[in-house]
Backbone as CSV, one residue per row, in Angstrom:
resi,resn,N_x,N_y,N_z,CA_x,CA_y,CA_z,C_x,C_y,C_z
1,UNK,25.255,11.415,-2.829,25.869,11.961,-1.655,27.335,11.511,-1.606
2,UNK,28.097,12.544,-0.910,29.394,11.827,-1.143,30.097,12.115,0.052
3,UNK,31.585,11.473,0.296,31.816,11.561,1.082,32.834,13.091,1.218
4,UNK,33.077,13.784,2.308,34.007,15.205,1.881,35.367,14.847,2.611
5,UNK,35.634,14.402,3.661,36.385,14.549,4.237,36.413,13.153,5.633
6,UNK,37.808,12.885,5.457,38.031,11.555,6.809,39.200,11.789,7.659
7,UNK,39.452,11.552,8.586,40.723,11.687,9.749,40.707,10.618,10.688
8,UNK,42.066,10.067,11.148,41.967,9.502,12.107,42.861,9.635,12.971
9,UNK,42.597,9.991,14.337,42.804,10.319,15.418,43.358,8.730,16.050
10,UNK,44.483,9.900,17.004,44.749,8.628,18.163,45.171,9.651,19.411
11,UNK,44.456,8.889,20.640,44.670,9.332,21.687,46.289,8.813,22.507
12,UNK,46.487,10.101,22.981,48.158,10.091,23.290,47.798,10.429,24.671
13,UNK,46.754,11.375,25.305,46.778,11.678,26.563,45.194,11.595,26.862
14,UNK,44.762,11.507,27.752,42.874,12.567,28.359,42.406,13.255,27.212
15,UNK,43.200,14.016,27.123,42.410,15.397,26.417,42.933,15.686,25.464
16,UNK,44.074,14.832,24.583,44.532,15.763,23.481,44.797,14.308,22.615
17,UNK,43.830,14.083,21.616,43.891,12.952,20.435,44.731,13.742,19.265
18,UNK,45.583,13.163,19.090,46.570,13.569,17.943,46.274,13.065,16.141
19,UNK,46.219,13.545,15.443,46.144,13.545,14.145,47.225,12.396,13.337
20,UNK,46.341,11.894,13.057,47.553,10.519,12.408,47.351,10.919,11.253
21,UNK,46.203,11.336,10.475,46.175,11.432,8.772,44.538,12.228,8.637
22,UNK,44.452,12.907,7.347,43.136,13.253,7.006,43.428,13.094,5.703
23,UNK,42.118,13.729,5.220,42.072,13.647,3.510,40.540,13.644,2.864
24,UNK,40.356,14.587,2.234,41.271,15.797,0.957,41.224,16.886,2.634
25,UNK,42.419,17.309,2.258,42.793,18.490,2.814,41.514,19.184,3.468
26,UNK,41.298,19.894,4.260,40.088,21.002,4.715,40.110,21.455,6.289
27,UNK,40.810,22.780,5.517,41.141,23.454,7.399,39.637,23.425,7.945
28,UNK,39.034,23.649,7.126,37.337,24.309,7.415,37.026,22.824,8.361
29,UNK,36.867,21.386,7.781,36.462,20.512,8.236,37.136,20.207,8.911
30,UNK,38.413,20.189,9.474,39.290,20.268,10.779,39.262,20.746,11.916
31,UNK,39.110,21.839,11.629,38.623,23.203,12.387,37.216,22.629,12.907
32,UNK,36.465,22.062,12.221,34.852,21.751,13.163,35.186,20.409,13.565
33,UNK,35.953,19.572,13.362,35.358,18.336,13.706,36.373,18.552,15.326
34,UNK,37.545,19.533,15.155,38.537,19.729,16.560,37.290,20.283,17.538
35,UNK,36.799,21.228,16.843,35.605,21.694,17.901,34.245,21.536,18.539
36,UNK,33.863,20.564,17.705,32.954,19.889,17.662,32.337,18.315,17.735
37,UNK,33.495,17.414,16.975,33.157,16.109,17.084,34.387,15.926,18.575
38,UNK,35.609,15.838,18.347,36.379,15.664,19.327,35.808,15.555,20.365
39,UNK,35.323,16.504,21.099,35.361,17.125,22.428,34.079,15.908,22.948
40,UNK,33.547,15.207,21.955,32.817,14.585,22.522,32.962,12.438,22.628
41,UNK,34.308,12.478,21.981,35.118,11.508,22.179,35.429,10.971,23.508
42,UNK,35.227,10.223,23.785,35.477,9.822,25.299,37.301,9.376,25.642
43,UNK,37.913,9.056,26.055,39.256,8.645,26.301,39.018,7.781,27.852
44,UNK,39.537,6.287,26.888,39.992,5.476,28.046,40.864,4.689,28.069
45,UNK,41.848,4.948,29.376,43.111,3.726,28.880,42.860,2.521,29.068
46,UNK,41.775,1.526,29.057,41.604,0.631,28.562,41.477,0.336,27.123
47,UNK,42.391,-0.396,26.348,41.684,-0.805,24.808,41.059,-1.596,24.517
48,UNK,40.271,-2.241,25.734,38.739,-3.156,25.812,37.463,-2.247,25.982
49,UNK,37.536,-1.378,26.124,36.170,-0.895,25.925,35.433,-0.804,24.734
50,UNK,33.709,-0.657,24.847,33.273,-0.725,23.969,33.415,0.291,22.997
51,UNK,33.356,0.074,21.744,33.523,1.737,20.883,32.435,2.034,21.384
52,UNK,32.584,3.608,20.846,31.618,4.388,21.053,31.436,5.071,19.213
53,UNK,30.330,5.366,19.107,29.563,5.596,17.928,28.685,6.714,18.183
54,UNK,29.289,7.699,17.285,27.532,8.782,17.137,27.678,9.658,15.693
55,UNK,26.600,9.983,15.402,26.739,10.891,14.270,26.095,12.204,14.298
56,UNK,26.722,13.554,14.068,25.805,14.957,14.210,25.895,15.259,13.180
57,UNK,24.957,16.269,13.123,24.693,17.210,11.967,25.086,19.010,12.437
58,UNK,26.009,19.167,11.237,26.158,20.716,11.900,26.496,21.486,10.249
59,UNK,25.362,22.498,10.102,24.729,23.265,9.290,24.889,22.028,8.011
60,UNK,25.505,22.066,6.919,24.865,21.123,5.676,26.017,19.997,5.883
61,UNK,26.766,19.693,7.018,27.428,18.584,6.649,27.018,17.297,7.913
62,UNK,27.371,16.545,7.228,27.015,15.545,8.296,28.469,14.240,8.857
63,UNK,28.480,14.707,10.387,30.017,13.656,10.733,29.691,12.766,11.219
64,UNK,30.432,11.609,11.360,29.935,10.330,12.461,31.507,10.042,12.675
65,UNK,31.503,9.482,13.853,32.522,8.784,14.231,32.527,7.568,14.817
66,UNK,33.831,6.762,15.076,34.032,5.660,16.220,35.238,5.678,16.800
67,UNK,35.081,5.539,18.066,36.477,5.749,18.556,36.651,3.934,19.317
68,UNK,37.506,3.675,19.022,38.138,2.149,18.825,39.669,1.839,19.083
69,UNK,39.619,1.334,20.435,41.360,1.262,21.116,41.922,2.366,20.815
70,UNK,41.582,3.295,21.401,42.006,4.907,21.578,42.038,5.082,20.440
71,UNK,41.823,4.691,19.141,41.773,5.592,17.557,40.524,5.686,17.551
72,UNK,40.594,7.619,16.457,38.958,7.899,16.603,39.399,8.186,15.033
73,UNK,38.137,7.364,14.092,37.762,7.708,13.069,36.517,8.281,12.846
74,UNK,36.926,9.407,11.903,35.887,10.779,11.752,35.520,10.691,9.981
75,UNK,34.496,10.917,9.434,34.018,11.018,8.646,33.225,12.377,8.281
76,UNK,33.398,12.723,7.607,32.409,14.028,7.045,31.536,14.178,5.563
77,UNK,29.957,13.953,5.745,29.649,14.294,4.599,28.506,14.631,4.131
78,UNK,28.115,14.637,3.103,27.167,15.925,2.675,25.896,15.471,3.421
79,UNK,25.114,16.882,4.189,23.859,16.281,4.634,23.169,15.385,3.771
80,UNK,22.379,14.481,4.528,21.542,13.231,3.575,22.013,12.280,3.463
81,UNK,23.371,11.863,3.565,23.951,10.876,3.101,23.640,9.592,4.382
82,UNK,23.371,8.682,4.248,22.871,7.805,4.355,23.869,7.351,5.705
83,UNK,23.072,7.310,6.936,23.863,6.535,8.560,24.730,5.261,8.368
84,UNK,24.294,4.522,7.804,24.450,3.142,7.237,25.381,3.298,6.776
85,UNK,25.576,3.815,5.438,27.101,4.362,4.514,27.829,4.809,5.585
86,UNK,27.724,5.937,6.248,28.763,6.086,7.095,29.375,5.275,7.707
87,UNK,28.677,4.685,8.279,29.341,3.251,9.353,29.796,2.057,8.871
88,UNK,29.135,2.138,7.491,29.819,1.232,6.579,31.586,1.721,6.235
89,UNK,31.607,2.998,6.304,32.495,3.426,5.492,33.620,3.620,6.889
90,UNK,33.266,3.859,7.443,34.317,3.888,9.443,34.830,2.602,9.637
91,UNK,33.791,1.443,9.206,33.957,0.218,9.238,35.409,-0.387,8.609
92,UNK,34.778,0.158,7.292,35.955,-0.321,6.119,37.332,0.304,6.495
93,UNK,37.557,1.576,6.928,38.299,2.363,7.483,39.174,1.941,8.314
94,UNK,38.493,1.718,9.008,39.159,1.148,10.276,39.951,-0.276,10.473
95,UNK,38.848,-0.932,9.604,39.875,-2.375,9.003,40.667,-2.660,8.333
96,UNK,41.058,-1.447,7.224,41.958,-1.348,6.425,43.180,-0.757,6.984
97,UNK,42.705,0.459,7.951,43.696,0.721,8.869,44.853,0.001,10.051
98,UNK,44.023,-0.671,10.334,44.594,-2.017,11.173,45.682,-2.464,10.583
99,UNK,45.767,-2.394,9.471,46.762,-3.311,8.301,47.699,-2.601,7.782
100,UNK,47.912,-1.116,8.343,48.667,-0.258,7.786,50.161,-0.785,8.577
101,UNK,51.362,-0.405,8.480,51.887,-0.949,9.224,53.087,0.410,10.121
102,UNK,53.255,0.939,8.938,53.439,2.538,9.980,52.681,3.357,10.131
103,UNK,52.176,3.662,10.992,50.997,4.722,11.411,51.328,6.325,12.130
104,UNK,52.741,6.057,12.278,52.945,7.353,13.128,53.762,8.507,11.409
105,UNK,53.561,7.500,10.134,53.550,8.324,9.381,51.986,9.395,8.423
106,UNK,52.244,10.758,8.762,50.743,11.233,8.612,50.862,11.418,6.534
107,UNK,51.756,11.302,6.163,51.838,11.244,4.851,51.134,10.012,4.373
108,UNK,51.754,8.734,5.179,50.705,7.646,5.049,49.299,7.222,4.712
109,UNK,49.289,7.768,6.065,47.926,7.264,6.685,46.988,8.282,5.741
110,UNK,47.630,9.316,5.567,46.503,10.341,4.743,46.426,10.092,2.996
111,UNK,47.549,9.602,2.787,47.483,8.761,1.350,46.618,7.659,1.395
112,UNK,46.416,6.870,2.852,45.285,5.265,2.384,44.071,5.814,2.796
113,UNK,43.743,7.212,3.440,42.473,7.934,3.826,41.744,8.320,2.222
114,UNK,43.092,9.175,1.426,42.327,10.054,0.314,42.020,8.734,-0.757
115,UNK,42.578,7.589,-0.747,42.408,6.185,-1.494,40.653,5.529,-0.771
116,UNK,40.705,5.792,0.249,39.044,5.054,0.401,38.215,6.324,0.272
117,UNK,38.359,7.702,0.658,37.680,8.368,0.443,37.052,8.039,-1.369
118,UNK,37.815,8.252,-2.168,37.995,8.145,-3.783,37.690,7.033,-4.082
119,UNK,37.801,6.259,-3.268,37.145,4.287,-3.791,35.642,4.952,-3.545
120,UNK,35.077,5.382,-2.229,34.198,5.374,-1.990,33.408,6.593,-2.707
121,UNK,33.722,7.407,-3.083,33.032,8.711,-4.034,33.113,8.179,-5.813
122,UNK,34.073,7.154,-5.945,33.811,7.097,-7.337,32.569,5.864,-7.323
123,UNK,32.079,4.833,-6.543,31.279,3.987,-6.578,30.531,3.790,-4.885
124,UNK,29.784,4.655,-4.805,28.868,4.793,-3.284,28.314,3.211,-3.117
125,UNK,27.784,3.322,-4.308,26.677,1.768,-4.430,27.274,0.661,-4.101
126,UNK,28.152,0.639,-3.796,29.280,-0.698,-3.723,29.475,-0.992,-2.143
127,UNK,29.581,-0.165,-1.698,29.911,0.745,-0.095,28.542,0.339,0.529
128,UNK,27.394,0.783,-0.437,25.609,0.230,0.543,25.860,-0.891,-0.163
129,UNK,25.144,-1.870,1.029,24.747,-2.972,0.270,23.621,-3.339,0.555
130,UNK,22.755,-2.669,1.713,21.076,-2.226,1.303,20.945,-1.741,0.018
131,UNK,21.380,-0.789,-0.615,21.435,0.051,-1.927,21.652,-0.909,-3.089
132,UNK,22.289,-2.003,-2.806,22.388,-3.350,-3.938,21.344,-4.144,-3.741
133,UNK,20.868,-4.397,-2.408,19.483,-5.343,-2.934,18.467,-4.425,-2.713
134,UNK,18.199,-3.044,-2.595,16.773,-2.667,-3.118,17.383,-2.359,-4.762
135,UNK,18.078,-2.572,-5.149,18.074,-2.045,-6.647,18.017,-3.478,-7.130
136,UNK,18.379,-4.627,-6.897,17.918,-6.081,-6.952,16.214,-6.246,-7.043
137,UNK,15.980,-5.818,-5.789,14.698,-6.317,-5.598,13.452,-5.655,-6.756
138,UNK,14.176,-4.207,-6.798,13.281,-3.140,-8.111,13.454,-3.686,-9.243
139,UNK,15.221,-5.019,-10.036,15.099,-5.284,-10.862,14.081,-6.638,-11.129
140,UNK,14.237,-7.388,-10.076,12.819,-8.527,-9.632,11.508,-7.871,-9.843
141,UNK,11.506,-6.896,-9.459,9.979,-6.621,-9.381,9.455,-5.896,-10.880
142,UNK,10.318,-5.712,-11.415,9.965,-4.998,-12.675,9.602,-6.094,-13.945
143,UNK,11.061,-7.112,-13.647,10.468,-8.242,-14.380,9.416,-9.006,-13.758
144,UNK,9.185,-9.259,-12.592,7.708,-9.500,-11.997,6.611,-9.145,-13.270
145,UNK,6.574,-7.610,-12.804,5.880,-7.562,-13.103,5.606,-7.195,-14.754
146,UNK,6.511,-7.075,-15.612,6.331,-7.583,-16.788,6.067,-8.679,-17.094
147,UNK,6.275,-9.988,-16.314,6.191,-11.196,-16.791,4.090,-11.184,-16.395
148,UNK,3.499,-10.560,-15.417,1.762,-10.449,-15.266,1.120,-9.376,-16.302
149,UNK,2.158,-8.835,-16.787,1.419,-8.137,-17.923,1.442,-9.333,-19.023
150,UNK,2.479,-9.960,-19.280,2.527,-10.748,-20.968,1.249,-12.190,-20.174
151,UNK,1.341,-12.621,-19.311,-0.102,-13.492,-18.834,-1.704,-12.595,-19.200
152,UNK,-1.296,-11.855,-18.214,-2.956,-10.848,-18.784,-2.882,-10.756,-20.348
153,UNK,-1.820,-10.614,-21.270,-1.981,-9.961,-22.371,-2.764,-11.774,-23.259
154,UNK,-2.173,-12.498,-22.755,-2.250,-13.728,-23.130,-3.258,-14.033,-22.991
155,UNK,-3.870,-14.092,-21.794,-5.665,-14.292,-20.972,-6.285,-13.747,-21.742
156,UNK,-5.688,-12.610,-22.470,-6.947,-11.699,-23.493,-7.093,-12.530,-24.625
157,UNK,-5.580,-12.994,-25.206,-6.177,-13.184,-26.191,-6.512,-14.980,-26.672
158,UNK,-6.109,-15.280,-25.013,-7.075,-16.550,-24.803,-8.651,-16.557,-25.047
159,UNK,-9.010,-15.706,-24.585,-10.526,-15.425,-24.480,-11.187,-14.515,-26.064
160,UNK,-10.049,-13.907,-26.380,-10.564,-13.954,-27.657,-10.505,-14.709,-28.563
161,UNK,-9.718,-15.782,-28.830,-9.597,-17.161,-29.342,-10.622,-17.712,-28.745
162,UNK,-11.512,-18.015,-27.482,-12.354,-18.808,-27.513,-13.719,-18.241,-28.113
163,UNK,-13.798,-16.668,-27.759,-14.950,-15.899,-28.855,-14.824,-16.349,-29.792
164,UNK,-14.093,-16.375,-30.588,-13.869,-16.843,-32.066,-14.372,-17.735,-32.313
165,UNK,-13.544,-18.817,-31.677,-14.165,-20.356,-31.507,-15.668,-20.676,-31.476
166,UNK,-16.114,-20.007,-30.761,-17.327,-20.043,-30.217,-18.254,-19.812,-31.638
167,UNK,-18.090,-18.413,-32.534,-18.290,-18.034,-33.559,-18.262,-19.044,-34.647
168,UNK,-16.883,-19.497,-34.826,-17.049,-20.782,-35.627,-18.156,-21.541,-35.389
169,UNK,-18.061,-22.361,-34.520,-18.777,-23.492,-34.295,-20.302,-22.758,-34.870
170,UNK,-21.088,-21.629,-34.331,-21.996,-21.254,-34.903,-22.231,-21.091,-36.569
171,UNK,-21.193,-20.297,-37.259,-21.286,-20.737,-38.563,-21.346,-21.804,-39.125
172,UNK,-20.180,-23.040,-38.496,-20.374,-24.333,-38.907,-21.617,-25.018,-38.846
173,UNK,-22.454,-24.977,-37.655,-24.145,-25.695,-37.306,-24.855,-24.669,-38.924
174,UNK,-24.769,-23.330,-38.770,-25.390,-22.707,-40.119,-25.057,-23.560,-41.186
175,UNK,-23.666,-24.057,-41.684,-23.363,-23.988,-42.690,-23.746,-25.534,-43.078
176,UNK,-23.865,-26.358,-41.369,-24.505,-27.701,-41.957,-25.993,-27.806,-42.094
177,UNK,-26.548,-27.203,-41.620,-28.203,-26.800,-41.703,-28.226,-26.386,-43.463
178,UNK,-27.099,-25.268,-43.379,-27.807,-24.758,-44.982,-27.408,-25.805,-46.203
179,UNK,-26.401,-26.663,-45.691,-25.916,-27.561,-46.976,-27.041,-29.030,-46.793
180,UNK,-27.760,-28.727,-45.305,-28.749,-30.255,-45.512,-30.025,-29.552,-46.466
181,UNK,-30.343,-28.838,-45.921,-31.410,-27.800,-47.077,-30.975,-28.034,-48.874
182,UNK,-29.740,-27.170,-49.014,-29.678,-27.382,-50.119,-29.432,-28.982,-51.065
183,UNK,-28.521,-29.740,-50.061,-29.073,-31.210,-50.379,-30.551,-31.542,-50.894
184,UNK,-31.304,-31.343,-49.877,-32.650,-32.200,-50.034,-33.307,-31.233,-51.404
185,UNK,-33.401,-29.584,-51.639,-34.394,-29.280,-52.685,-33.579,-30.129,-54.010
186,UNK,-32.278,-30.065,-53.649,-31.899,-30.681,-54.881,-32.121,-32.162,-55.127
187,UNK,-32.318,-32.535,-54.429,-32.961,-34.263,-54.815,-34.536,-34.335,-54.578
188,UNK,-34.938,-33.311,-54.190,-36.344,-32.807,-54.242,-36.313,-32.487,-55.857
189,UNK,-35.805,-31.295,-56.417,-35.775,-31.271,-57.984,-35.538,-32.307,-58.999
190,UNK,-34.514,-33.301,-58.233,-34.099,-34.415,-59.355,-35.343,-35.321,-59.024
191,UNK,-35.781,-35.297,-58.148,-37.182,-36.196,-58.354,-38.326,-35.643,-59.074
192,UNK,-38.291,-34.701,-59.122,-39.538,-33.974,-60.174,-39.313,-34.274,-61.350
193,UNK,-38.143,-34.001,-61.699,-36.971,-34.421,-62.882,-37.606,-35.607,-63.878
194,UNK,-37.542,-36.591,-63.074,-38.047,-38.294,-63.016,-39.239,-38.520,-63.694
């Protein structure tokens, strides 16, 4: 899943959040998130309030946002893609943003947008880090459980080593029975011998 498209907004008035940067380009995803995610952005001139957080789905794409001291970061991406990643990825966004130091340039801000978008589409897995320890835990469990196969394989052929064993020892009692036998006719013969 990847990511398509990011923007971040800053509120200038009530009703009209202004465009600081997007990236990759997409009137299409502009066009919905103005009509659709926006409108449901709250605006308050306090910059202590709590963010606000939500994510919709509208036909195959999927947006989430946070709006945070009047900046609203928007995300867009392919249905399926994982809640977590998103908010991971608003997260990172937003903290990296903080650090920008001109913001009222949209050449900017949309150059360090199309840079995490592209960090984040060339390596997703890096971005989850649920996604790093279940792929941890699958590599644990695989050697797990290879390491109860080479025991069972071992147990087998423990137990066939003691069959064996077992076998021996029976030939050996034969083989001393048959060598006391053949002892005695033969000193049985050398006494006839006499």
């Amino acid at each position: 899943m990847s990511i398509l498209y990011a923007a971040i907004y800053q509120f200038q008035s009530s009703d009209n959040p202004v465009l600081l940067g997007e990236g990759p380009k997409s009137s299409e995803l502009s066009t919905t998130i103005s009509k659709k995610v926006l409108p449901l952005c709250l605006f308050s001139s306090s910059s202590k309030t709590d963010d606000q957080k939500q994510a919709i789905t509208h036909g195959p794409i999927q947006y989430s946002y946070v709006v945070s001291k009047q900046v609203i970061y928007v995300v867009a991406a392919e249905k399926g893609t994982k809640l977590r990643v998103l908010s991971d990825f608003l997260r990172v966004l937003e903290d990296k943003f903080t650090c920008i130091n001109d913001k009222k340039q949209p050449g900017r801000v949309s150059k360090f947008i199309l840079a995490c978008v592209k960090q984040y589409n060339t390596d997703p897995t890096k971005m989850d880090k649920i996604a790093q320890m279940e792929e941890k835990i699958e590599t644990v469990k695989d050697s797990m459980m290879n390491n109860i196969d080479e025991v069972l394989k071992r147990g087998e052929r423990v137990e066939k080593l003691q069959g064996d064993t077992g076998e021996l020892e029976d030939i050996t009692a034969d083989f001393k029975k048959n060598t006391r036998s053949v002892k005695r006719r033969q000193v049985g013969n050398s006494c006839q011998i006499l």
